[in-house]
N, C-alpha and C positions, 0 to 999 in steps of 0.2 A: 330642560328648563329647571332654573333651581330658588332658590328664594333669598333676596338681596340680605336680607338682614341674618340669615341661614351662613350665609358665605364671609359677611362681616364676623358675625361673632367667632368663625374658625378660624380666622387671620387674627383677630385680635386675641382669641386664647393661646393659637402655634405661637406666636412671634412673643407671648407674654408682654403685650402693646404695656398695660395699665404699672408692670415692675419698672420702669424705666423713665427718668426723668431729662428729657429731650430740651431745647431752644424754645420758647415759646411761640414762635410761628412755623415749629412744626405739624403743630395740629394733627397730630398721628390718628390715625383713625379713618373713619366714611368722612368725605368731606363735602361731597355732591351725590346727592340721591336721584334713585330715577324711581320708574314707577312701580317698583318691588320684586322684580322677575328678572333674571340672567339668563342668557343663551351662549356669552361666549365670554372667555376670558382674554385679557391684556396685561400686556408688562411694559412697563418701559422706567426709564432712569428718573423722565423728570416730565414733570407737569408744566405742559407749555400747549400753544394755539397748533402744530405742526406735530407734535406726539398727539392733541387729539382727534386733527384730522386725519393722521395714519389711522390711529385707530378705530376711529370710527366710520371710515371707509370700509374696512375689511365684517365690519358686524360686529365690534369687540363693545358691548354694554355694560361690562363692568370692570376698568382700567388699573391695574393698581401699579402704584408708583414710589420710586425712593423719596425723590423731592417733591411734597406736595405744591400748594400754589400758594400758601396763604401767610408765605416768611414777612413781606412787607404789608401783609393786609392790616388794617382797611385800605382800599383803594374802592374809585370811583367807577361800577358799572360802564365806562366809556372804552371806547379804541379797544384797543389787543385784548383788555383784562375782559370789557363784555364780550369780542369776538370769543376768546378762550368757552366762557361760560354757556355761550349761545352752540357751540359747536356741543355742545357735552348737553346742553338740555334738547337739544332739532335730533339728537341721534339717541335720545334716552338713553346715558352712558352716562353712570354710575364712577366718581370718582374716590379711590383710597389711598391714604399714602403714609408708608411705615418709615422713619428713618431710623434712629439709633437701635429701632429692637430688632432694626433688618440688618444692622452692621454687626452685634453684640451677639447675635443666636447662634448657640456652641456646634448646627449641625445644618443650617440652610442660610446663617450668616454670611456677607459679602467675606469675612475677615478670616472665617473659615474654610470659607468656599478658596479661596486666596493660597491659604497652608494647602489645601488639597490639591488644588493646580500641581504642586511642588511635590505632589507626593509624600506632605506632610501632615501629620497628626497633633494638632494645637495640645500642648498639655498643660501649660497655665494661662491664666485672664492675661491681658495688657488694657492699661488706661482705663479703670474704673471712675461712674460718674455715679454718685450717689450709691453703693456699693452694687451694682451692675458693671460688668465688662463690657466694652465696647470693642475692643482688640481682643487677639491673643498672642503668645508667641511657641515657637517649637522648635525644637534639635537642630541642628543643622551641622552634615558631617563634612560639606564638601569645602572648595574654598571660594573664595567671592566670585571667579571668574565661572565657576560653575552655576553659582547663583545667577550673574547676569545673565547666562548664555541660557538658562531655565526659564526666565523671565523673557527673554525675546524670541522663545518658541511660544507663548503665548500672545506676546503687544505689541503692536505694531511699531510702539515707538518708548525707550524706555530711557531715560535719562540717569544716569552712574554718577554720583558724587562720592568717593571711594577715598576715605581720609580714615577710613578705621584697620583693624585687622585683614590682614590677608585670607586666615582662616575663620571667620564666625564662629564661635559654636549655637547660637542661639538666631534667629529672627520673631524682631517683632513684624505685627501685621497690622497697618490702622487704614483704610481704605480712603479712597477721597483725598480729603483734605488734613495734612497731618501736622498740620503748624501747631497746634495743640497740645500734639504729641511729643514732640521731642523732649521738652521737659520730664514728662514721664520717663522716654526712654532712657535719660542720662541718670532717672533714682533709680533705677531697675539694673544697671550697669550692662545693660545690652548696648551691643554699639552698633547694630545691624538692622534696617527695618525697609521694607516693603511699604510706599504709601504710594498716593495718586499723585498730589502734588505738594508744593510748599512756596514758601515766600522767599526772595531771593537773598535777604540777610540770612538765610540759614542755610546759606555755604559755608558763610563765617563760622557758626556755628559749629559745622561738623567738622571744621581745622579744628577751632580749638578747640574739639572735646572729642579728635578720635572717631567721627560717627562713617556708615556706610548709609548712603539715602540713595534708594533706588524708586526713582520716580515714573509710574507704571500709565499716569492720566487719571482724571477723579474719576469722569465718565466711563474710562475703562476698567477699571478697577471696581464697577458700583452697579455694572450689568447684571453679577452674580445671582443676587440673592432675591430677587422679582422674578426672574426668571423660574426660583427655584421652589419659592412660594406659589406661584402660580401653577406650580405642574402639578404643586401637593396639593391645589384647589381643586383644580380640574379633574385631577385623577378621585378627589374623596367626591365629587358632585358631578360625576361624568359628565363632564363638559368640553369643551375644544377651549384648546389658549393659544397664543400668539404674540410673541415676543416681536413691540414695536421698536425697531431701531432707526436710530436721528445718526447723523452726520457728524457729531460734537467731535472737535478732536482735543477739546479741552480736559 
């Protein structure tokens, strides 16, 4: 057993929650409190009625999660939004949820965690927001088809939009959702990037400007870094954790 507000403040100093300036209905942070005490820990991608009946079936009282719940809040206590909350107060389960300092952290970040899949070691930022990294990118010696084929020994499902070089030298990394990004990747003069997904005018896109978009899934691509947090929770507060996994194939 360990102490809720014990376990917050370590997530929010590891991840450096407070340097980063996120979406406004990210609400990074503890977002649903229980009654002060933890027994078991949880991961999962995204705060939803079915991530927290997983996890609250299994004992998980203190959830932490990439997407919290509160992007279009306020909303009305009624239907799914009360079920969600009622599920998370009947099981005293403890809700937090990190995004951009879980994507941006140079060593249990999604975007990190991503380079490492590859065998890679990120050496500069990609796509700074307020002068915080949210990406990064690194070396790359092989050629694109070794890239794909690297990529779908990891995901099940990876979609190649291949209008740049044959050999990369360089990939970027922005996990999720990368429509964002591209702008970025075309000042940086990288033509190469690893993301989750994108909008479909940016096929266009990567005709005219030369790009390689290898599109990995958001949800696959965002499992990384909850999972990785949560170990480094459980292991400083011996506690047990449990990476809850949904069905998204999004």
């Amino acid at each position: 057993m360990a102490s809720l507000d014990d376990l917050v403040r370590f997530c929010n100093e590891r991840t450096r929650l407070s340097a980063f300036t996120d979406a406004p209905g990210a609400r990074n942070g503890l977002q649903v409190a229980n009654n002060g005490t933890v027994t078991k820990i949880g991961a999962a991608v995204d705060a939803g009625l079915i991530p927290f009946q997983k996890a609250t079936a299994v004992g998980v009282d203190f959830l932490i999660v990439h997407h919290g719940m509160y992007w279009d809040m306020p909303q009305l206590l009624v239907g799914p939004v009360y079920q969600r909350v009622k599920t998370l107060f009947d099981a005293n389960c403890a809700l937090y949820s990190n995004h951009l300092p879980l994507d941006g952290h140079p060593e249990i970040g999604n975007n990190a965690l991503l380079a490492k899949q590859l065998g890679l070691t990120p050496d500069q930022p990609f796509m700074e927001i307020e002068g915080e990294a949210v990406g990064c990118s690194a070396p790359w010696s092989g050629s694109r088809s070794d890239l794909q084929a690297a990529l779908e020994s990891h995901y099940e499902r990876v979609v190649p939009v291949t209008c740049g070089s044959d050999r990369p030298t360089r990939i970027a990394f922005c996990s999720g959702s990368g429509n964002s990004a591209l702008k970025e990747l075309v000042k940086t003069g990288i033509d190469t990037m690893v993301t989750g997904e994108l909008r479909e005018e940016h096929f266009n896109v990567a005709q005219e400007r030369g790009l390689n978009l290898f599109l990995c899934g958001h949800y696959a691509t965002e499992v990384h870094a909850v999972q990785a947090l949560a170990a480094e929770v459980a292991a400083k507060f011996d506690l047990p954790w449990e990476f809850i996994k949904t069905d998204n194939p999004l």
